[in-house]
C-alpha positions as CSV (number, residue, x, y, z in Angstrom):
1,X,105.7,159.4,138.3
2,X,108.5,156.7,138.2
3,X,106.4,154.3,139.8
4,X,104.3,154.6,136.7
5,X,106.8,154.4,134.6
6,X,108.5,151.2,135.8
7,X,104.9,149.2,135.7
8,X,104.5,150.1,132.1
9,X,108.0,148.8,131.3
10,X,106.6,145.9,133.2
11,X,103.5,145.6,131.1
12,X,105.5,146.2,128.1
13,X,108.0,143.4,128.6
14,X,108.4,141.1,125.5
15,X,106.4,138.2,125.5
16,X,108.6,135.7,124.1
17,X,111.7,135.4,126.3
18,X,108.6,134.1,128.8
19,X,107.9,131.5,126.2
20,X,110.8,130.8,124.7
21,X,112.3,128.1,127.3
22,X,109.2,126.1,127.0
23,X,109.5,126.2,123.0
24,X,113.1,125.1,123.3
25,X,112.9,121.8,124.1
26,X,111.9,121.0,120.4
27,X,115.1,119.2,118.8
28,X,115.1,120.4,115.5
29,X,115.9,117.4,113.7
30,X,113.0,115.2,115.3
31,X,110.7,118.1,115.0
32,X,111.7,118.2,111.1
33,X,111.0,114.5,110.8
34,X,107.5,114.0,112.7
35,X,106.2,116.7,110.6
36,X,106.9,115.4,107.5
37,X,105.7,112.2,108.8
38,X,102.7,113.5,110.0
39,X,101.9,115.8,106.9
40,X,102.8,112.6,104.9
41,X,99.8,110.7,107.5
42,X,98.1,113.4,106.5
43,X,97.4,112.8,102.8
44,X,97.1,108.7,102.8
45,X,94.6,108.9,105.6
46,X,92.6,111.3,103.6
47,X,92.6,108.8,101.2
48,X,91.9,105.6,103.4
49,X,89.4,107.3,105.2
50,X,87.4,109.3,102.0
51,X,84.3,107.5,102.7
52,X,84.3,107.9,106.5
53,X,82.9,111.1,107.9
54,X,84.8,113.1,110.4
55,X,87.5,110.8,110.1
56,X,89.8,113.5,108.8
57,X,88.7,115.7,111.9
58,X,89.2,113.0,114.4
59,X,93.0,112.3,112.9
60,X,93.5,115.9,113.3
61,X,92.5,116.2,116.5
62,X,94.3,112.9,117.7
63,X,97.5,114.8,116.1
64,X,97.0,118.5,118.2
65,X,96.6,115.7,121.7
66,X,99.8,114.1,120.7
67,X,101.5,117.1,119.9
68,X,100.3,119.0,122.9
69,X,101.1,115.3,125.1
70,X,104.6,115.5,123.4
71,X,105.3,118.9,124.2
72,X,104.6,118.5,127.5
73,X,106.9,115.7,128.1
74,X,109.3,117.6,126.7
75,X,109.2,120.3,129.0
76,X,109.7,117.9,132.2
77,X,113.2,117.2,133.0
78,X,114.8,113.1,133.3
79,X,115.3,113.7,137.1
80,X,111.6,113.8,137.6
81,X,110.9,111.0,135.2
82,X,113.1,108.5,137.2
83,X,111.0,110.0,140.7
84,X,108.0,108.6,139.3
85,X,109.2,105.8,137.5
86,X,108.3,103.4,140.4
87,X,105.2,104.5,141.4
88,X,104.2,104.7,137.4
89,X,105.1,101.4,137.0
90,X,103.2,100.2,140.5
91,X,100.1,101.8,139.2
92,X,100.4,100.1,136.2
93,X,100.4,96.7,137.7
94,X,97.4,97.3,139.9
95,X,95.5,98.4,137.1
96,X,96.4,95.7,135.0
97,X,95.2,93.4,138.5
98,X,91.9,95.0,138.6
99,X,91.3,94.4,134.5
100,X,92.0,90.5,135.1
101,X,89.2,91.2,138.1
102,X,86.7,93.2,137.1
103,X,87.4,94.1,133.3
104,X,85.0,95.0,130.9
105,X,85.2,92.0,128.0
106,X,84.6,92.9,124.4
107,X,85.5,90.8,121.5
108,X,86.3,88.1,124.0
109,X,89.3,90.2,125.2
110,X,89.0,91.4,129.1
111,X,91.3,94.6,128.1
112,X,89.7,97.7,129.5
113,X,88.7,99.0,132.8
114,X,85.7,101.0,133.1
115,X,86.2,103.6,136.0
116,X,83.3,105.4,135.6
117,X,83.7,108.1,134.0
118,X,86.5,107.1,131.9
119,X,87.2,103.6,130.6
120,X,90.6,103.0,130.1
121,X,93.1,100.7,129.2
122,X,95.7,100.2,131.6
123,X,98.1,97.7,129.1
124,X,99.1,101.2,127.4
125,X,100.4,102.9,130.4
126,X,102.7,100.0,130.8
127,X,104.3,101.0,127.0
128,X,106.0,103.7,128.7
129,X,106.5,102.8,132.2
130,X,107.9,99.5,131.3
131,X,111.0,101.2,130.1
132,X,110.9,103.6,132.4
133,X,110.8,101.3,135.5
134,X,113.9,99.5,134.3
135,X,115.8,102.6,133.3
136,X,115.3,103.8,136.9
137,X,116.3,100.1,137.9
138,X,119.7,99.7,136.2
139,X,120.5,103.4,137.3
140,X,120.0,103.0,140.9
141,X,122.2,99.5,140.5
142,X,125.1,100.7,137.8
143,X,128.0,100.1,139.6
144,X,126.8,96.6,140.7
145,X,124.6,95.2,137.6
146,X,125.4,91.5,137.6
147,X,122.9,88.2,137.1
148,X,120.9,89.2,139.6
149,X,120.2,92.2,138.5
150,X,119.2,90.9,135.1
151,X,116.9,88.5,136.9
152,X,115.1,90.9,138.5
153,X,115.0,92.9,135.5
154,X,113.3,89.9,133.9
155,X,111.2,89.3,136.6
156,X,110.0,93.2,136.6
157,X,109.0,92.8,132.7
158,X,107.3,89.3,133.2
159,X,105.5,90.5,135.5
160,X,103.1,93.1,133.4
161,X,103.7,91.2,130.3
162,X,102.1,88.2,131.3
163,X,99.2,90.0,132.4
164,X,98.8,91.5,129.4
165,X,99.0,88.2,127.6
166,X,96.3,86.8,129.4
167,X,94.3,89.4,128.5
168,X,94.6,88.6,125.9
169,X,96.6,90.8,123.6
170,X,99.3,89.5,121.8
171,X,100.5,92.9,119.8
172,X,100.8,95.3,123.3
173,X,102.2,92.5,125.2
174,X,104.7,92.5,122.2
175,X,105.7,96.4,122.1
176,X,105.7,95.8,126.2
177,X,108.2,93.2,126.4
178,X,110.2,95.0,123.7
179,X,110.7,98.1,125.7
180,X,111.7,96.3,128.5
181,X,114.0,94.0,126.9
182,X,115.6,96.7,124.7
183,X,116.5,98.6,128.2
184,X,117.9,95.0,129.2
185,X,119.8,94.5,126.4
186,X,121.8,98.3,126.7
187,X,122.0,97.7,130.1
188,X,124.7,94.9,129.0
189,X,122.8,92.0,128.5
190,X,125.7,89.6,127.0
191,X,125.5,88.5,123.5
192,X,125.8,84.4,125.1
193,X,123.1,85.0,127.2
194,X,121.0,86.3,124.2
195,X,121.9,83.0,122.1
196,X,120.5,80.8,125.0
197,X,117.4,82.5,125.4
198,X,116.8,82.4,121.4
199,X,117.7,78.6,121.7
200,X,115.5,78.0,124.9
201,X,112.8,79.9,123.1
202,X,112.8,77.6,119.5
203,X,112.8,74.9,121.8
204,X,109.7,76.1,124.2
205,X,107.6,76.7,121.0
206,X,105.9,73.3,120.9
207,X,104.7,74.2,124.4
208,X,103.7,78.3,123.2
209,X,102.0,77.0,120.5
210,X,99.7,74.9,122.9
211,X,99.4,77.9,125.7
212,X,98.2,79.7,122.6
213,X,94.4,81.0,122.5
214,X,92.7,79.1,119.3
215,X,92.6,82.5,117.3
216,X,96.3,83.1,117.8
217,X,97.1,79.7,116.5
218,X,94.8,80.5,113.7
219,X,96.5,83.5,112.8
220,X,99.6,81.8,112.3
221,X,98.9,79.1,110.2
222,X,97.0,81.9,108.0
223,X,100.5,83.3,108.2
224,X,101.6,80.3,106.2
225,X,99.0,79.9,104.0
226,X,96.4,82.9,103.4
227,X,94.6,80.5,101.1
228,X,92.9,78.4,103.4
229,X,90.5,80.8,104.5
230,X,90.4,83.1,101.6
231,X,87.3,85.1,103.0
232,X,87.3,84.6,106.6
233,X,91.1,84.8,108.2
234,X,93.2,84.8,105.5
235,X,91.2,87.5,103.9
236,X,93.3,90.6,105.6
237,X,96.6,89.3,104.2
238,X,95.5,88.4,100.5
239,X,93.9,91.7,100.0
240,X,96.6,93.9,101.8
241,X,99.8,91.9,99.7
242,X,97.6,92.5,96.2
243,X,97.2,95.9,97.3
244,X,101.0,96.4,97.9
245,X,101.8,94.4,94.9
246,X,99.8,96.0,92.7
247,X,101.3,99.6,93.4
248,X,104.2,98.9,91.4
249,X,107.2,101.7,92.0
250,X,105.6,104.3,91.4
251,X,101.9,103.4,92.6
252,X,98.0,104.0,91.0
253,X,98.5,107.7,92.1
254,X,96.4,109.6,94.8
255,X,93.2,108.2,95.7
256,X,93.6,105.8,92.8
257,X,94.1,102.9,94.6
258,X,91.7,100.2,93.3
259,X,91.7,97.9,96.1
260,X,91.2,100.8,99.2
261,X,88.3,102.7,97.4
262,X,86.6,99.5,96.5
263,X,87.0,98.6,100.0
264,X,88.5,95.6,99.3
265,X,91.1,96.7,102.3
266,X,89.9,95.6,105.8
267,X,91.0,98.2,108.8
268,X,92.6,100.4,105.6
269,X,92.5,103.7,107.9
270,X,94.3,102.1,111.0
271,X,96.4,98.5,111.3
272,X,96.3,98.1,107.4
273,X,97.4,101.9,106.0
274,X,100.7,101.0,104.6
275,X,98.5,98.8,101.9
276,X,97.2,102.4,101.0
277,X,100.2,103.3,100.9
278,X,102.2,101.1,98.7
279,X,98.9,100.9,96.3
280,X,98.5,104.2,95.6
281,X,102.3,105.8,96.5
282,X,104.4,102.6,95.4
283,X,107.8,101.3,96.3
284,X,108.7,104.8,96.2
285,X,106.5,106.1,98.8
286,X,107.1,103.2,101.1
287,X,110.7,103.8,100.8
288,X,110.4,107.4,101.4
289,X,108.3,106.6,104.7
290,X,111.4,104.2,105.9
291,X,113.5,106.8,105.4
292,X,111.8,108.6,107.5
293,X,111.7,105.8,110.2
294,X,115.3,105.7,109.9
295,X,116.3,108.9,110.2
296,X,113.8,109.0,113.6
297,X,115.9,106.1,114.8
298,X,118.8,107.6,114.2
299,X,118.6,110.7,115.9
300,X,116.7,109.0,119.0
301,X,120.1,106.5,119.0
302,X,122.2,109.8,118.7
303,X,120.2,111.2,121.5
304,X,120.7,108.5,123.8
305,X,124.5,108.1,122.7
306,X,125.1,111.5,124.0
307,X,122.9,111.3,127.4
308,X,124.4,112.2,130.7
309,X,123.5,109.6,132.9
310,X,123.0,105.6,132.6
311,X,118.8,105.9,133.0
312,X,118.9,108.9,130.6
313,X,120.5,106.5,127.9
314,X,118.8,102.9,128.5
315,X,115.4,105.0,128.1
316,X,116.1,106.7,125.3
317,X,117.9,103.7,123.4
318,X,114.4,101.6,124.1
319,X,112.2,104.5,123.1
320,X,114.1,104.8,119.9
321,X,113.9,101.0,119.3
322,X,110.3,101.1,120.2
323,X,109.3,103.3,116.4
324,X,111.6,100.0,114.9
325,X,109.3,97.8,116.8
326,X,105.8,99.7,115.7
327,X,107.1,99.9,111.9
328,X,108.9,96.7,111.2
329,X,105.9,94.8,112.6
330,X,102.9,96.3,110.8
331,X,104.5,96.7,107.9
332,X,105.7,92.7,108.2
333,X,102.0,91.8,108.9
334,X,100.7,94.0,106.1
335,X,103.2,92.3,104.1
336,X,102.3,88.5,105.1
337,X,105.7,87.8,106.6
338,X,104.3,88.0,109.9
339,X,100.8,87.6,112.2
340,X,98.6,89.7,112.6
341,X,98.6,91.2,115.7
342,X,96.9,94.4,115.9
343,X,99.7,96.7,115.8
344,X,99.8,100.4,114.2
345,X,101.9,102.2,112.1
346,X,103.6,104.8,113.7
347,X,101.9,108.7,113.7
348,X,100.3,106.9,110.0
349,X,97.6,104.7,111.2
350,X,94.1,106.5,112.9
351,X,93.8,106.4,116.3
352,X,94.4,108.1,119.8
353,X,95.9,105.5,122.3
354,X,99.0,104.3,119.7
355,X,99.0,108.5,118.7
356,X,99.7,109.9,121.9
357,X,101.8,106.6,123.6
358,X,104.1,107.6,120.6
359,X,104.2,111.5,121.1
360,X,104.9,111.0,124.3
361,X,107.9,109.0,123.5
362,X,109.2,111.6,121.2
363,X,108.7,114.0,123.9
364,X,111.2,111.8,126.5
365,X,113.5,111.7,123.4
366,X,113.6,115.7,123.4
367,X,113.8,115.9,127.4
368,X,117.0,114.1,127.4
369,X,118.6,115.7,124.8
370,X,117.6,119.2,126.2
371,X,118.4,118.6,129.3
372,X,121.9,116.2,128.5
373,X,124.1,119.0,129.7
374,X,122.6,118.4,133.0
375,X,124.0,116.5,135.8
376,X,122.4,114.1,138.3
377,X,121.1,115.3,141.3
């Protein structure tokens, strides 16, 4: 008769103190911020993409993968992040190896390896195990991090990055290096060192500019003058910077925008979306998104200022950085005050790969800041 009793209790036990350490890892303030974000996604893609079936149900569904992706980062702890930081980072490499071997081309880009029965593309694994890779790096040398160590932290990032490049593809060999260098830089990277590589950088550029593939060089001298191919290159930048322009403060109003229903606004659902945006939202809604940015920086920064360990922090600090990198770069292409280069806006613009790369990062963010009270083991 007890026995009986003690397996209902059993059966009757409350369901959420079993859940409720897995739902804990959400840091409030983040959580707060993506949603908006996302709800705000929400409304100018259904605007961008009004004329494209099941776009809607695709952005939706790429949202409940990053969530889900995000989540699940969340729930795993730094410790096992820096075990397979290496081997993440190896895999990476090889994969990137076998692209430049046996890629599938499209566009006149060798960027994806087709495995069968997936067809993948190995530069965006390297978005996160880049920084991961040198967090793990800098931790396993941080009471000995000299020149050498910055060398071979160089070394570690050139290493995928020109792979990448040769691909080619300028834009994810951009956010690479970027997450790698940002790790570099708060590992103590001095600010002399940093002057010389700007200087030895302006003065390589004559030899960049002829290592550059003929559409890249094209891209930038669109850059400085749209109008000499008004319909064929320059065509992206004139009608984005009219459609900004022309929203004014306080925009045309919801799916009023003139130059995205006319389609007039190339790629307006992914790389070009803030041009919805400021058309139909204005200076106002742009300025509310940046907020937004900003305060997503902000707490990621907070996060990583409050970390436990030296990996905990350098990854964090770059994954924050990372968002800065994603926003201030579309939004400076869609602009015209820089190239075009293929990158999104962040958790705005359609599309899985950039979508869950990102959630992912906003899960590592919670991780450490869950698990900050936490010594190293």
């Amino acid at each position: 008769m007890r026995s009986a009793k003690v397996n209902r209790s059993i059966q009757r036990e409350p369901l959420w103190p079993k859940i409720k350490p897995y739902l804990s890892v959400f840091d409030p303030a983040l959580s707060i911020v993506l949603l908006i974000v996302m709800l705000f996604a929400l409304v100018v893609q259904y605007s961008a993409a009004y004329n494209f079936e099941g776009r809607m149900a695709d952005h939706l569904r790429n949202f409940m993968v990053a969530f889900l992706v995000m989540w699940a980062t969340a729930n795993l702890k730094p410790q096992f992040m820096m075990r397979v930081a290496p081997p993440l980072y190896i895999l990476g490499v090889i994969l990137l190896i076998a692209v430049e071997l046996f890629g599938d081309i499209s566009k006149g880009a060798q960027r994806w390896l087709n495995l069968g029965f997936v067809r993948i593309q190995p530069s965006e694994i390297m978005k996160i195990a880049m920084p991961l890779m040198l967090a793990w790096f800098f931790q396993q040398r941080e009471n000995v991090s000299g020149w050498r160590e910055f060398v071979v932290a160089t070394v570690l990032l050139g290493i995928p990055g020109v792979l990448i490049l040769k691909q080619p593809d300028l834009g994810t060999a951009m956010l690479v290096f970027a997450s790698g260098f940002f790790v570099i830089f708060f590992a103590g990277l001095s600010w002399r060192v940093m002057g010389g590589l700007l200087l030895a950088f302006l003065a390589s550029l004559p030899v960049l500019w002829n290592l550059m593939h003929d559409y890249q060089r094209q891209r930038v001298l669109t850059l400085i003058d749209p109008t000499l191919d008004p319909l064929g290159k320059g065509f992206h930048i004139i009608q984005s910077t009219v459609a900004v322009g022309s929203g004014g403060f306080t925009g045309k109003g919801f799916l009023q925008g003139t130059q995205t229903h006319l389609e007039f606004i190339p790629e307006r659902t992914t790389d070009f979306i803030f041009a919805v945006l400021a058309e139909e939202f204005g200076l106002l809604g742009a300025l509310v998104l940046l907020l937004l940015y900003t305060c997503l920086i902000i707490r990621g920064l907070t996060i990583a200022a409050n970390a436990p360990t030296l990996f905990s922090r350098l990854l964090a600090g770059a994954i924050s950085l990372i968002f800065f990198v994603y926003g201030f770069v579309n939004i400076g292409m869609v602009s015209g005050i820089l190239p075009v280069v293929g990158v999104p806006l962040p958790m705005m613009s359609y599309g899985g790969t950039a979508m869950v790369t990102l959630g992912m990062g906003a899960g590592i963010l919670m991780s450490i800041n869950h698990n900050k009270k936490l010594v190293q083991t």
